[in-house]
Each structure stands twice: as structure tokens, then as C-alpha cells.
N, C-alpha and C positions, 0 to 999 in steps of 0.2 A: 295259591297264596305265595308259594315261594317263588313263582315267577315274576308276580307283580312286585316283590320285594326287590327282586334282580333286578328285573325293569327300573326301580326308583332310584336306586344306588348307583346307577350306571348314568342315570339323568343329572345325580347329586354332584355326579364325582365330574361329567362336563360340565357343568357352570361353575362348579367349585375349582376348575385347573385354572392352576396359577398363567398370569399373562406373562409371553416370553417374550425378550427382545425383540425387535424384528430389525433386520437387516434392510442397508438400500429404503431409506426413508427421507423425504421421499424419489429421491433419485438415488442410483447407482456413487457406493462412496459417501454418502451420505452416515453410516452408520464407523464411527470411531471407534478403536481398538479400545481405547482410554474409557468407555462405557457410556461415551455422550454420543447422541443423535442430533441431528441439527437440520432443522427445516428455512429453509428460504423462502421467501416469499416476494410480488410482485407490486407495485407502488400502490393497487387497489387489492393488497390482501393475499392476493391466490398465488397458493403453493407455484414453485417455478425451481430451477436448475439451481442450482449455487455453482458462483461462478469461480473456476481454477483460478487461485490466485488473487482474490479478489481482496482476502483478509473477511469477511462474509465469514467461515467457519472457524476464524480465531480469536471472537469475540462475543459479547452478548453475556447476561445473565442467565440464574435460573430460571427455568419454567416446570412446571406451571404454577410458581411462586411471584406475588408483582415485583414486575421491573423486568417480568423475561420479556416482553415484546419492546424490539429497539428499532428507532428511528431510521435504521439501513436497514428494515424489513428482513431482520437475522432473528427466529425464534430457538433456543436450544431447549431440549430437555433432557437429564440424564436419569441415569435407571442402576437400579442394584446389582449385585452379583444376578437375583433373580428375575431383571427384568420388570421388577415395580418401580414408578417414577419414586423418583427424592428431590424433596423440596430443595437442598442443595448440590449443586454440581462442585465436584473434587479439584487438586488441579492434574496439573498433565498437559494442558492443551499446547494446539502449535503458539510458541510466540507471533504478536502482531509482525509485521512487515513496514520494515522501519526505511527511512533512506537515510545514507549518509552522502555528505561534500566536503569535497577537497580540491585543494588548488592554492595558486600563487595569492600572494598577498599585494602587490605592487606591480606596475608595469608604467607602459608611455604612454602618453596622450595619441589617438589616431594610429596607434599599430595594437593590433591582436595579441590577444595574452596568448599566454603556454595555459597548455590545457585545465580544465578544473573536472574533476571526476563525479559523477554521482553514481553513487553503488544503491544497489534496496539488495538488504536480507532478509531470509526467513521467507521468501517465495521471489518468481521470477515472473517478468512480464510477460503480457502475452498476446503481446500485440496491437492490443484494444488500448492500453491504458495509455492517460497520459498524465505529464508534468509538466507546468509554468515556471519559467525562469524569469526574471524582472531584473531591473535596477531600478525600481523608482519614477521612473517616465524620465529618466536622465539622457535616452535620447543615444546611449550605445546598441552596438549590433551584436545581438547573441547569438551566433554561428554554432551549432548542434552536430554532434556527427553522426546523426541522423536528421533528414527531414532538412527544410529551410531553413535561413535566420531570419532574425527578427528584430527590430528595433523597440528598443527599450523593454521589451517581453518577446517571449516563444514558447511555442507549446510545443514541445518534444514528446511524441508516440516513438518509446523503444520497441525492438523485433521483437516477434514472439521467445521466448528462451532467455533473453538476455537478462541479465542481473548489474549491469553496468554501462554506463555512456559517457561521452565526454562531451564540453563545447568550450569553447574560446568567447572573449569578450572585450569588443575594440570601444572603450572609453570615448566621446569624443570633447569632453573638457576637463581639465586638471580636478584634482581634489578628494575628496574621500567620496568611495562610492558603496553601496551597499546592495551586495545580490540576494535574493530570497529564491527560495525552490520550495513548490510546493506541488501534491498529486494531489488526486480527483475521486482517490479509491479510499479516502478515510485512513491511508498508513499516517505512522508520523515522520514529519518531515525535518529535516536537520534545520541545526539554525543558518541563521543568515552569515554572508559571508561579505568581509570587510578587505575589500579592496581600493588603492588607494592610485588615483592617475597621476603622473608626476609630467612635468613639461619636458618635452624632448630639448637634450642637450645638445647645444650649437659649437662648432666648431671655429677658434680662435687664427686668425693668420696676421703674421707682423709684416709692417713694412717699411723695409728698410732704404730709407733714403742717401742716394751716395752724395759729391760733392764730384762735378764734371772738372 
């Protein structure tokens, strides 16, 4: 009798252990210090890597409360001191991954500006990503310092590591022009940038007439 007693308490006491954390869900890095867990998934659903840098693991609602499954196929769920889900996730998490631009505001018609910067913080490229630069279909050359130019748009892939690039932009008619940059990875993108083409200044010579 007191064996079968042992026996049942021993049975009780594993389906009654509390559920713990688990680590590496479902890839490696996947499980945050912050207590949230973060699953990715692929355009038909199935679990898949989350991708370094992607911004993928610094967004999203809770789960398994609605509104945790998002449209960039990011599910989160976070868990208590004990490893039980909670309806709500805390904060803590990494900021999204933002771009900013900078640059001149003015130059000449048919010569290349001095450079204009684009920085992303809060993670670094890596490779894969990229960003559009435009003016409008105005018909300028967006020279990158990486990669080709481009007229009136270019798609700029920075190197792996990098957090920063620059390019140049040769105007080719007077007036106000208006550059937009935008990425492909859901960051947010800076605002657009107002540059203004001015007509190249000519040069005046007198002439002076004698009397023979």
C-alpha cells in the first residue's frame, strides 16, 4: 500500500512540475535575458531563423494574447520569473533600428553634391539589406559609396558590419528637389531631404575699346 502511495505522488508531483523556460527557441539566441522568447517564422507559417539585424526581434506584440501574430511573420511570447506565459510582455526590449540622413542643402546644377550621410542605429547591416534613394523621377544621378549609381533612384546594399554610407547627387535641372530614403527591412526611415539646384554662375569679362 505504501508503495502504490509512493508510486502516485511521484506521478502527481511530474505532471504537477511547473513548466520552465526554455532556452534557444526556436533557434540558438532566440531566448532574451529581458524574459521574452521570440519565434520567427516563414511567409507559409513555419518556424525559421530570425534574421541578425533584421529588426524581426524588436518588435511585435504579446502572445499568446491577439494581436501577437504580425504581418513580418515575428511571433513573441514572454514568460514570468517562473517560466509561465503572461498575457502581457514588459519592456526592456532592443529599440527598433532607425535610419538617419544628413547632408547639404543646396548645390549647382550638373556637378555632384558633397556627400549626404545615411547612418541606421540600434543594429548594423549585414549585407543582405537594402535601401532606395530617389528624387522624384527628376532625372539626377545618385552615386552611393557602395554599389552603382543611379538615375533618379538606387538601391544601395551596405557591407556586412557597416552602420553607415554616403552618396553624392548631381541635379540635372535648377529648382527644389526633394530626396526620400527608404529600407526594405520595416526600420524607420528619416525624413526626406530638401535640396535645392541653383544655376551655375557665369563668368563676366569687359571690353574695352581703345581709340587708334
Amino acid at each position: 500500500m505504501q508503495a502504490r502511495l509512493t508510486f502516485a505522488a511521484l506521478v502527481l508531483a511530474l505532471v504537477c512540475a511547473p513548466a520552465q523556460a526554455q532556452n534557444n527557441f526556436p533557434t540558438p539566441g532566440g531566448a532574451r535575458a529581458d524574459g521574452r522568447v521570440i519565434m520567427c517564422v516563414d511567409s507559409n507559417g513555419v518556424a525559421a531563423p530570425c534574421v541578425a539585424g533584421s529588426g524581426q526581434d524588436t518588435q511585435g506584440s504579446s502572445f499568446p494574447t491577439p494581436g501577437g501574430a504580425r504581418v513580418d511573420g515575428m511571433v513573441r511570447m514572454c514568460l514570468d520569473a517562473n517560466g509561465f506565459a503572461v498575457t502581457t510582455c514588459g519592456g526592456g526590449g532592443t529599440p527598433t533600428p532607425a535610419l538617419a540622413a544628413s547632408g547639404p542643402s543646396s548645390g549647382t546644377v550638373n556637378v555632384a553634391s558633397s556627400n549626404f550621410t545615411v547612418t541606421l542605429s540600434n543594429a548594423t547591416f549585414n549585407g543582405a539589406q537594402t535601401v532606395t534613394i530617389g528624387d522624384g523621377a527628376q532625372g539626377g544621378t545618385l552615386t552611393p559609396s557602395v554599389g552603382a549609381p543611379g538615375t533618379s533612384s538606387v538601391v544601395v546594399t551596405p557591407v556586412n558590419g557597416a552602420t553607415s554610407f554616403t552618396f553624392t547627387y548631381t541635379p540635372v535641372s535648377t529648382g527644389a528637389k526633394t530626396l526620400t530614403i527608404n529600407n526594405a527591412q520595416g526600420w524607420t526611415n528619416p525624413a526626406p531631404l530638401a535640396y535645392t539646384s541653383n544655376a551655375a554662375g557665369g563668368t563676366q569679362s569687359a571690353l574695352v575699346l581703345g581709340v587708334p
